[in-house]
N, C-alpha and C positions, 0 to 999 in steps of 0.2 A: 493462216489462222492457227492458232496454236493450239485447237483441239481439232488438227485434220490431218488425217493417216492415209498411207496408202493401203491400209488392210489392219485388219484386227489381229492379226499373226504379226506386224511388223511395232504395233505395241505390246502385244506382251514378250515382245524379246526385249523392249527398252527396259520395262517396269523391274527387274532384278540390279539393272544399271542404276535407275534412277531411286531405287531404298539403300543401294547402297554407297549412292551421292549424298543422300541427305540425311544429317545427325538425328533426325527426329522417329522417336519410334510412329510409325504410322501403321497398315495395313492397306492394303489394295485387290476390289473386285473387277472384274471385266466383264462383261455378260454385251450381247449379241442383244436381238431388238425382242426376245422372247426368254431367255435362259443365262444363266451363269455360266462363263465360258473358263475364265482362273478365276484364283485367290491366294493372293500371297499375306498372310497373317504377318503381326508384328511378333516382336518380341513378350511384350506385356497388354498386346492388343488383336484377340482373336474373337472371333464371332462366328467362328465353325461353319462356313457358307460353302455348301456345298456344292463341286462342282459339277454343271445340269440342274439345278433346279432350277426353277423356272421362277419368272420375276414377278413379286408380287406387284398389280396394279396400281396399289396404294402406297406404294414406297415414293421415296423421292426420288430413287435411280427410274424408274418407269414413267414416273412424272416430268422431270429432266427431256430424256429419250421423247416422251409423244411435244412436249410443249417447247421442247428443243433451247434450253436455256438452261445456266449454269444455276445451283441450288445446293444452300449451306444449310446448317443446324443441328441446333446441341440437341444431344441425345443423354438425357437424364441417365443416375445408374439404375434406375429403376427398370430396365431392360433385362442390358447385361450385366450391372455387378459393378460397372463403372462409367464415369461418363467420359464422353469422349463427343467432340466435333465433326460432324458428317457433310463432304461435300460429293455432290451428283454433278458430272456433266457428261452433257452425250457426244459421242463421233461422229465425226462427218468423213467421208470419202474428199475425192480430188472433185468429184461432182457437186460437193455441198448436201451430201444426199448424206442423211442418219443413216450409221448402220449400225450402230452398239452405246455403249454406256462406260466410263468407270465412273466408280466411287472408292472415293477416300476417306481410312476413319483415322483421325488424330487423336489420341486418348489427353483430355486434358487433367491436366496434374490438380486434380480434386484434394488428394491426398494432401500436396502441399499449402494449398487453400482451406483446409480443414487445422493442419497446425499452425499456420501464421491468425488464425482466428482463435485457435485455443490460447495461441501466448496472446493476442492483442488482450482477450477475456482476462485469462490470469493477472497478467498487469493493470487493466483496470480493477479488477478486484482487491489485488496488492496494491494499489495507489489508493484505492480508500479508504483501504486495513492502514497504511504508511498517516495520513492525512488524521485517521481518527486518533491515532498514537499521537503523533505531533501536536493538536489538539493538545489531548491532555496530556503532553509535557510541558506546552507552552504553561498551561492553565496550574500546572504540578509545580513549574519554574516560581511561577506568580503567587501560588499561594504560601510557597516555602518563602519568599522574599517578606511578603506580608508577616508570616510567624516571626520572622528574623528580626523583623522592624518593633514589634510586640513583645520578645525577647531580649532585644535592646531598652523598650521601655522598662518592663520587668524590672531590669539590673537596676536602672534608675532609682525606680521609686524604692527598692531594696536599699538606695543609697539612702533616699532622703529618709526613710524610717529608721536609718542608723540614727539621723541625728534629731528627730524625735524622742529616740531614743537618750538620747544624748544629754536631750534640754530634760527631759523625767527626770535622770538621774541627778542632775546638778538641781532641781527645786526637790529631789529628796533630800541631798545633803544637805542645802536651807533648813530644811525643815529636820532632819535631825540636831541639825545645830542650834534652833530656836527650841528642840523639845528640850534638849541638856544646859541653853540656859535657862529655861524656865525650870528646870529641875530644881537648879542651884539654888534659884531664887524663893522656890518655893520651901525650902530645905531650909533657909535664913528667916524663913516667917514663922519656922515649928508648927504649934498644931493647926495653927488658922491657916497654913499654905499648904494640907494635907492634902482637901480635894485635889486644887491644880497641881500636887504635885503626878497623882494617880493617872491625870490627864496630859502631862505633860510624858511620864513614862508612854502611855499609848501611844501618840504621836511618833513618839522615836520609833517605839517596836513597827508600827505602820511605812518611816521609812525607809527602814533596815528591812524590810519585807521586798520594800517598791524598786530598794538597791539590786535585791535581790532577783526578783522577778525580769527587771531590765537586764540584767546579765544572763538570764536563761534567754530572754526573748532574743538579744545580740547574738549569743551563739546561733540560734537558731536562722536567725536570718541572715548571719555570717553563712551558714549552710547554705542557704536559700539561692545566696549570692553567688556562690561559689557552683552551686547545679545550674543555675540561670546561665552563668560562664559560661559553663560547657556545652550547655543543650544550644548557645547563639556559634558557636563554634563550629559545632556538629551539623548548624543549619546551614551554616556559611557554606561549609562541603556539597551540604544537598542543592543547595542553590545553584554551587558551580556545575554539579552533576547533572544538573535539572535544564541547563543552559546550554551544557555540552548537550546532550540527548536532544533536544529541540533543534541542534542547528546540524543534527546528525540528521536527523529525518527529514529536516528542507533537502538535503544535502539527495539524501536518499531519494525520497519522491523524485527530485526534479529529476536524479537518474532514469528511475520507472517511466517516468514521463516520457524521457528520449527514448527508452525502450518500447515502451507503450505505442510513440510516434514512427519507430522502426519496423516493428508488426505491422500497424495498417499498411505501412509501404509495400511489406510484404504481401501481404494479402492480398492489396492490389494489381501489385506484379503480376502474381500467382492465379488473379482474375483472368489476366489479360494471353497466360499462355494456353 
């Protein structure tokens, strides 16, 4: 059986052999059927077990020892400060007869279970911050596209009021040219063609005004057209800028993602040592 000695003195000459066979920081007690006989502590795993004192009832190494059967279990840090894995088995002689106890503590790596959990957290948290962004760049891409498409019209109808524009001016010229032959005409009739001549003068002044007016209006929406230009331009930029950044952030998430899915591996690893 492989927890049966010829004497409690011919295991604790192994146990210096056997910490320093195995990679794992551990520590190791020995105690006899009443009392702690060694203790060899770890490197990063001491429990200050002194040697002779006496075995508490209620432990699992005494439990082990009376009920004669092998007994594991985590030991919170809420003890010592850290946690670590405890196994109890007891000795038997060549007779099959108990005569002592070890116990083993394996400190488990809490520490690295504690940061494979911080970054799993961080990256979900970054992957929501990454997702909320994304969002509204999709939403940023979408609405600059829309302005674009609006700015486009814009240009349009700044065209067709040119030639609204256009058609005003050509029925002013009409009509300054029907007020100057009515002038004529009126000017051939002397004093009976006085009124219509007064009325034909208005006409004309009216659209040598309307000439006038539509070439302030053309400059101006000459302007119009001309910022319309620019600002569909400028949008076209934001569009592309707004399209890059959206397929930066899938790009990115799906990174976090892998990251995020490399964490829990971790932590699970980290569970399991």
């Amino acid at each position: 059986m492989f927890n049966q000695v010829e004497s409690l003195d011919d295991l604790l000459k192994t146990v210096p052999i056997l910490k320093s066979a195995v990679s794992v920081d551990l520590s190791i007690a020995i105690c006899d059927l009443e009392k702690f006989i060694a203790y060899f502590p770890g490197e990063n795993i001491n429990l200050h077990i002194e040697i002779g004192k006496k075995i508490n009832p209620e432990e699992p190494l005494s439990i082990a020892i009376r009920q004669n059967k092998r007994l594991q279990a985590d030991v919170p840090a809420d003890f010592y400060g850290f946690e670590f894995t405890g196994t109890a088995l007891p000795i038997i002689d060549k007779n099959n007869k108990v005569i002592g106890g070890i116990a083993v503590q394996v400190r488990r790596q809490s520490e690295l279970r504690a940061i494979a959990e911080k970054i799993s957290n961080s990256m979900t948290q970054a992957n929501e911050q990454i997702q909320t962004v994304s969002s509204g760049s999709a939403s940023l891409a979408h609405f600059t596209q829309e302005l674009l498409v609006q700015s486009r019209q814009a240009g349009e109808n700044v065209k067709e009021t040119d030639l609204v524009l256009s058609m005003i001016k050509k029925v002013a010229d009409q009509t300054n040219l029907l007020g100057l032959n009515a002038a004529i005409e009126a000017a051939r009739a002397g004093e009976n063609g006085r009124g219509f001549e007064i009325v034909a003068n208005e006409i004309r002044k009216f659209s040598k005004e309307t000439v006038a007016s539509t070439q302030k209006v053309g400059e101006i929406t000459s302007q119009i057209q001309k910022v319309t230009g620019q600002m569909g331009s400028s949008i076209e930029k934001i569009v592309g800028v707004g399209n890059e950044q959206a397929s930066s952030m899938l790009q990115i998430s799906s990174l976090i993602k892998e990251i995020e899915q490399l964490s829990k591996n971790l932590n699970e690893f980290a569970h399991k040592l």
